[in-house]
N, C-alpha and C positions, 0 to 999 in steps of 0.2 A: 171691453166691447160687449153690448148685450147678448151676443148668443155666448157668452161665456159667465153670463152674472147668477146664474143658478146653480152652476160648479164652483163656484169663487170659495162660499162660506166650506165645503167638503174637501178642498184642495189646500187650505189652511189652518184646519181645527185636526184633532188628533182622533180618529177613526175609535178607539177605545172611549175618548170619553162620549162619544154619542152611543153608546150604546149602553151606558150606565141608566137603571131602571125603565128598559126596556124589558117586556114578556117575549117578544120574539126579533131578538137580534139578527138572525138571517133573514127575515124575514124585510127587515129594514135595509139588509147590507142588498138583498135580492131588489128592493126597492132602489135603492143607488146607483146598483148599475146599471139599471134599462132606464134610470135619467141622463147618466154618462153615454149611454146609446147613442141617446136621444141626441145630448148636447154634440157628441164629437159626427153624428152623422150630419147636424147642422152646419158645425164649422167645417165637415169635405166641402161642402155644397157651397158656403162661401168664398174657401178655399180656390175651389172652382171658376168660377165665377172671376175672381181675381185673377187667376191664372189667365183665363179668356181675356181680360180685360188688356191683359200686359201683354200678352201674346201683339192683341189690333194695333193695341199703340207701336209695336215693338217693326209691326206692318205698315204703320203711318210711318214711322221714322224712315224704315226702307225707301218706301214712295215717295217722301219728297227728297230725300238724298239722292234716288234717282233722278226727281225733274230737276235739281239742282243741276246736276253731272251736265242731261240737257240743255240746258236753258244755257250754260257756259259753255257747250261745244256749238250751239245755236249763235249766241254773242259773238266767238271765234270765228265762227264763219263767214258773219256777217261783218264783222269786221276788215278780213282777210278780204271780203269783195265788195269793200268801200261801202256798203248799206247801213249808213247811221241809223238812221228810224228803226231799221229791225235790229240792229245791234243794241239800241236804247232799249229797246222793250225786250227783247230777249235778259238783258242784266238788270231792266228792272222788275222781271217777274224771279228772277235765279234771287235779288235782295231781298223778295218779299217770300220764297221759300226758305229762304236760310232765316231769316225772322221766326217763319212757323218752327221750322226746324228746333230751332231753340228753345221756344216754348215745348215742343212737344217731348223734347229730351228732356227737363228739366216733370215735364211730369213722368214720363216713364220713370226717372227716377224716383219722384213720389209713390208709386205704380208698386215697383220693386220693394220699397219700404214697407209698403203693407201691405206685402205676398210676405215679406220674410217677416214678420211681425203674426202675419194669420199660424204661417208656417212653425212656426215656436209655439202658439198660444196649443196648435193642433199635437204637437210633440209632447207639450206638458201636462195635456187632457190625457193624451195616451200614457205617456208613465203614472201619471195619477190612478186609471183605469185600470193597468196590469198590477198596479202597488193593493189594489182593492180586491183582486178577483185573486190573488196571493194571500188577502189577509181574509178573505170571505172562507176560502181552502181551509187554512189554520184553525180559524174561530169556528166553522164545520165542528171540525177533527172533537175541538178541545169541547163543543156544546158536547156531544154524542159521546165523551168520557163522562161529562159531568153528568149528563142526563141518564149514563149506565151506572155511575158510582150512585146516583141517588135515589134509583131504581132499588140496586141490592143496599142501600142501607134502608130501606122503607121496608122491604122484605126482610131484613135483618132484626129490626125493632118490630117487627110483627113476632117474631118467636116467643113462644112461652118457653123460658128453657126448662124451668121449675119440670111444670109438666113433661118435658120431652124426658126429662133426668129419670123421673119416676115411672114415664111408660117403659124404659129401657130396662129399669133395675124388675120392673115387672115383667115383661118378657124373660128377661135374664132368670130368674125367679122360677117361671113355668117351665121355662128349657132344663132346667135345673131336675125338677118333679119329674119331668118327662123321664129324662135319664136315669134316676134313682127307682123308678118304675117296672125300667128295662133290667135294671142290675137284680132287682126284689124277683123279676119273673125266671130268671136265669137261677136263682137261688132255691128256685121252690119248684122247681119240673115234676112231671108226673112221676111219682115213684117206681112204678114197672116198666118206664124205661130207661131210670135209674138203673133198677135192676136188670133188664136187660142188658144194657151196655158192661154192666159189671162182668156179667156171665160171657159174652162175646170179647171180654179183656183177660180170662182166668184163665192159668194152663197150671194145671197140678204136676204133682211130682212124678209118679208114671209116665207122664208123657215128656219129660224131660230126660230122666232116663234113656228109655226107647231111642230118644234120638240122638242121644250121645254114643250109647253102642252102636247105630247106625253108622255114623259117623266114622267109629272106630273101626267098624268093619270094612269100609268102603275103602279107608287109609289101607290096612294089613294086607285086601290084595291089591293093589296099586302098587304095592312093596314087592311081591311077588311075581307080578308082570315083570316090573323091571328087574327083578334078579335071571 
């Protein structure tokens, strides 16, 4: 059907190979689906449309099965009170509804055929359509890894590692100086307060002494308390 002949060639080709040597694949998939919009809000509309269509018949067929019902309880009547002329024309307008009647069953049947036929064509746009907006998700996902793996290898082959090697072992190098610097300053201090520290670290013999008799004094009466 032509509101379905612009989805036909997308609905039967394999979604990956239409996207081989394309620069913007979403960009085409994003194109695809506001044609599928496009196409499946066409076919409600026909849909529609059909549906009304089957419904009226579906109200024809009611209405004349009704003047039928009529037209034969009119015929019975008239029969029942001996009135030939209105009894002829009552059954022959009930033969000439049952005529249409048939015709017009015979098209609602037509009617139904292509409601269910629109009805499918509408079902297979739509699985088509979710099979797409599934695959547009994926192929998102897998652009935006590639687009980041190629990213950092673009940033990757930009490195000089040569240089990076040698600013490091250079750094390393200075930190190196730095430290040997620090150990040379510590090595070589001011002499007088070399020697001061010396003199605030020194306790001669004398005062060793001194405070071992101290000591021994403090013991002897400590002894004598307690005796």
């Amino acid at each position: 059907m032509g509101i379905f002949k612009r989805i036909k060639t997308i609905a039967k080709a394999d979604i990956n190979r239409l996207l081989d040597n394309m620069e913007d694949p979403i960009a085409m998939l994003n194109e695809y689906s506001r044609e599928m919009e496009q196409e499946m809000l066409e076919a409600q509309k026909a849909l529609s449309r059909q549906i009304f269509v089957e419904n009226k018949q579906a109200t024809l067929i009611y209405d004349t099965k009704s003047l039928i019902d009529k037209r034969t309880r009119q015929a019975k009547l008239a029969i029942n009170q001996k009135e030939d002329n209105m009894a002829k024309l009552a059954v022959h307008e009930k033969l000439i509804h049952e005529k249409q009647l048939a015709v017009y069953q015979q098209q609602y049947e037509a009617i139904q055929g292509q409601t269910k036929i629109l009805k499918e064509k509408l079902q297979e746009l739509q699985e088509i359509y979710r099979e797409l907006q599934h695959k547009k998700v994926l192929l998102a996902s897998r652009a935006n890894v590639a687009q980041s793996i190629k990213q950092i290898q673009n940033v990757t082959a930009s490195f000089q590692t040569d240089a990076i090697t040698k600013g490091v072992a250079r750094a390393e190098e200075r930190i190196s100086l730095m430290e040997a610097e620090v150990q040379a300053g510590n090595q070589f201090m001011n002499p007088l307060a070399q020697q001061e520290a010396l003199y605030h670290n020194y306790v001669n013999e004398e005062e060793l002494v001194q405070e071992i008799e101290k000591l021994k004094g403090e013991k002897e009466s400590q002894v004598k308390q307690d005796s």
